[in-house]
N, C-alpha and C positions, 0 to 999 in steps of 0.2 A: 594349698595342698594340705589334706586332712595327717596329722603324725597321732601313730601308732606305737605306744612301746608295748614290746612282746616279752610276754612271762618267758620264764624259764622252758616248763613245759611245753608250750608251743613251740621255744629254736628245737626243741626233739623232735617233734614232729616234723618240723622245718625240713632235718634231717634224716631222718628215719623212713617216712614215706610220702604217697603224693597227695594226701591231705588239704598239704597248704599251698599247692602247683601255684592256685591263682593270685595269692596272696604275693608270693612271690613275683611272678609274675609282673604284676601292680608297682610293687616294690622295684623293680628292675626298670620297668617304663615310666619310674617316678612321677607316678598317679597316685601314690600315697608313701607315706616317710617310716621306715619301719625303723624304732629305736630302742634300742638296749641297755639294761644298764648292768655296768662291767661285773657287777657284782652275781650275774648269771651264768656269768666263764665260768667261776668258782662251783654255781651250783649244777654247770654242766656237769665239769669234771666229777663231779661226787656222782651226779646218776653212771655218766657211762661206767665208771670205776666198777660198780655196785653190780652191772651187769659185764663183769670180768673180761672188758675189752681191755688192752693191752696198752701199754703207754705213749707207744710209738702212734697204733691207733686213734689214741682220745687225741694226741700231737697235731697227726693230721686233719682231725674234724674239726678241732679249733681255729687252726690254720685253714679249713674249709669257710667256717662261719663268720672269721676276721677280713677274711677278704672279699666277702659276698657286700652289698652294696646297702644293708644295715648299717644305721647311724651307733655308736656305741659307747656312750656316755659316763665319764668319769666321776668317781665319788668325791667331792669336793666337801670342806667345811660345809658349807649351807645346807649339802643334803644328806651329811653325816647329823647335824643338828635337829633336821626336818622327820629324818628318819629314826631320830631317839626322842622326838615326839610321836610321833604314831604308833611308834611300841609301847609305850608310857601309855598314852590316850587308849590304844584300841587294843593291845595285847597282841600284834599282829608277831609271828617270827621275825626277828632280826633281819637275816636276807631280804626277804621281803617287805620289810619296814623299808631299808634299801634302795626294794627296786619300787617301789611305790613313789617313795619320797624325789626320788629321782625325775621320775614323768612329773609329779605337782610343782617341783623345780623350776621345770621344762617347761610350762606350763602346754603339757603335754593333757589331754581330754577325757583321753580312751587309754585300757591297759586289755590288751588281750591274753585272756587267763579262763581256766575251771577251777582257780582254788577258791573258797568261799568265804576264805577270810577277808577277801578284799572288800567284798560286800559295805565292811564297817568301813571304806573311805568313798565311798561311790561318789558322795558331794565333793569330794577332790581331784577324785580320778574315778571317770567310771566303768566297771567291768565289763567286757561286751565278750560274747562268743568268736567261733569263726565266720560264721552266717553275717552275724550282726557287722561284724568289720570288712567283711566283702560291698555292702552295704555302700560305705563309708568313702568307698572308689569312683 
């Protein structure tokens, strides 16, 4: 079965609209492994924050997206290490240094993302769209 770790961005989408129906979808008939890495709880909370949803709020979409059937992956030494190389090498943001290192840990393939920094790990972890990871099912 093909694993998929999903950017940040995309669990908003996840959650926000029906986008990624099918992905989910996929995800739930475990036809494909959708994984996260913990360090995107964090950069949830900073977006929904930012658009002045409420505390109780972001509580329950957390509690939404922890118990949806997403794998969700802890930052351990190796990918705390991994991920303070790819910053060092590629200048990528911290967090995302993170959630990158995380899948290449994992030896996870694909990372489903539009940020463009990731571009610089593509030989480790490659970027794909939502098309391109529908694909992949």
């Amino acid at each position: 079965m093909n694993r998929i770790l999903i950017d940040t961005m995309h669990l908003v989408s996840i959650l926000k609209d029906d986008s990624h129906f099918e992905l989910i979808q996929a995800i739930n008939d475990e036809k494909i492994t959708g994984m996260v890495s913990v360090v995107s709880l964090t950069e949830l909370i900073k977006i929904l924050g930012k658009k002045k949803e409420n505390i109780k709020r972001i509580s329950g979409t957390i509690q939404q997206i922890m118990s949806s059937n997403l794998i969700f992956e802890q930052v351990n030494h190796t990918i705390a290490i991994r991920a303070g190389e790819l910053r060092l090498k590629y200048d990528i943001p911290t967090a995302d240094s993170l959630i990158a290192a995380t899948g290449i840990v994992e030896n996870v393939k694909h990372i489903l993302t539009d940020d463009e920094h990731f571009e610089a790990t593509k030989s480790l972890i490659k970027p794909i769209d939502l098309k391109t990871a529908m694909k992949l099912v």
